[in-house]
C-alpha positions in Angstrom: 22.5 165.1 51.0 22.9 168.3 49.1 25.7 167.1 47.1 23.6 164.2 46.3 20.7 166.5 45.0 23.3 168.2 42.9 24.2 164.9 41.5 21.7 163.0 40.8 18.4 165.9 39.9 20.2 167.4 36.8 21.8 164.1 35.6 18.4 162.9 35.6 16.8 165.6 33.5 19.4 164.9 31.4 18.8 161.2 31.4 14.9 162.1 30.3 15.9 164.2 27.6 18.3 161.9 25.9 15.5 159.2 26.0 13.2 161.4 24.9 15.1 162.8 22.0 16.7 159.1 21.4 13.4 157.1 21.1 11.7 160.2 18.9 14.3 159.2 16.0 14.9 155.4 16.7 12.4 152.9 17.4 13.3 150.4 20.1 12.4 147.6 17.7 14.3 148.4 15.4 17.7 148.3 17.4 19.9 145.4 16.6 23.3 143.8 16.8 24.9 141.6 13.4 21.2 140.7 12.8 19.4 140.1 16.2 17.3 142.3 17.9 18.6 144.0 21.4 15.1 143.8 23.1 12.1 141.8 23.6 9.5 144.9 24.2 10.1 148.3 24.1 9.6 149.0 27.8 12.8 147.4 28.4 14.8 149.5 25.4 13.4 152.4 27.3 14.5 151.4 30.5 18.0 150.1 29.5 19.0 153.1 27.9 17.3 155.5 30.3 19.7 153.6 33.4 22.5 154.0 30.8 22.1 157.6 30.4 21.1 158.4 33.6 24.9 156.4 34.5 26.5 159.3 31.7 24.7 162.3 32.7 25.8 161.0 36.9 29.5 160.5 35.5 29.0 164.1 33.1 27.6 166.2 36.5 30.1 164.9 38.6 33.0 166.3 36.7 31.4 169.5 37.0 31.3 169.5 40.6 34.6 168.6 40.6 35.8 171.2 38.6 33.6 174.2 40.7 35.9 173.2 43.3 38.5 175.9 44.7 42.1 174.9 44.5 42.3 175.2 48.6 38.9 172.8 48.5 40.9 170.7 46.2 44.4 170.3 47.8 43.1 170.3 51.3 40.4 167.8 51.1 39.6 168.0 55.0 36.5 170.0 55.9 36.7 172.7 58.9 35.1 170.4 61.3 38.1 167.5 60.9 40.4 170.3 61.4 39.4 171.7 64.6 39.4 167.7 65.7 42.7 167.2 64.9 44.0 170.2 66.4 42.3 169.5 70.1 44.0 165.7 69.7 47.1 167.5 69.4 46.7 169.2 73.0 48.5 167.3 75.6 46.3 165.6 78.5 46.0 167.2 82.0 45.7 164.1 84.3 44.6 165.3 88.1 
């Protein structure tokens, strides 16, 4: 769950500025393709392109957290816990 926090809280910030700084220059209206117009209403411009910078700032945080990463967290990808499990199944069986 914490990774999860540490993914999703800042890429969403990030997603609220972009919006936020996006629509203060462009008006959704405005925004078309070879002549037609890429919205109905502006709710949905807004919500389009928040989902689609909210996807960017999700991909953008994630290579962070991958790059925070220790070279021993990164070439043994198997937490403590597994570890400790796979040693005891390597014990042999006492059968009484």
């Amino acid at each position: 769950m914490h990774r999860a926090i540490l993914l999703f809280w800042p890429s969403f910030i990030i997603a609220a500025a972009a919006t936020g700084l996006f629509f203060s220059i462009f008006d959704p209206q405005e925004l078309t393709l070879h002549g037609a117009h890429l919205f109905n209403d502006k709710l949905s411009a807004y919500s389009v392109f928040f989902l689609i910078a909210w996807g960017f700032g999700v991909f953008n945080t994630s290579i962070v957290l991958l790059l925070e990463k220790s070279p021993r967290q990164l070439n043994n990808p198997q937490s403590p816990a597994a570890n400790l499990g796979a040693d005891s199944g390597n014990r042999p069986h006492q059968h009484s």
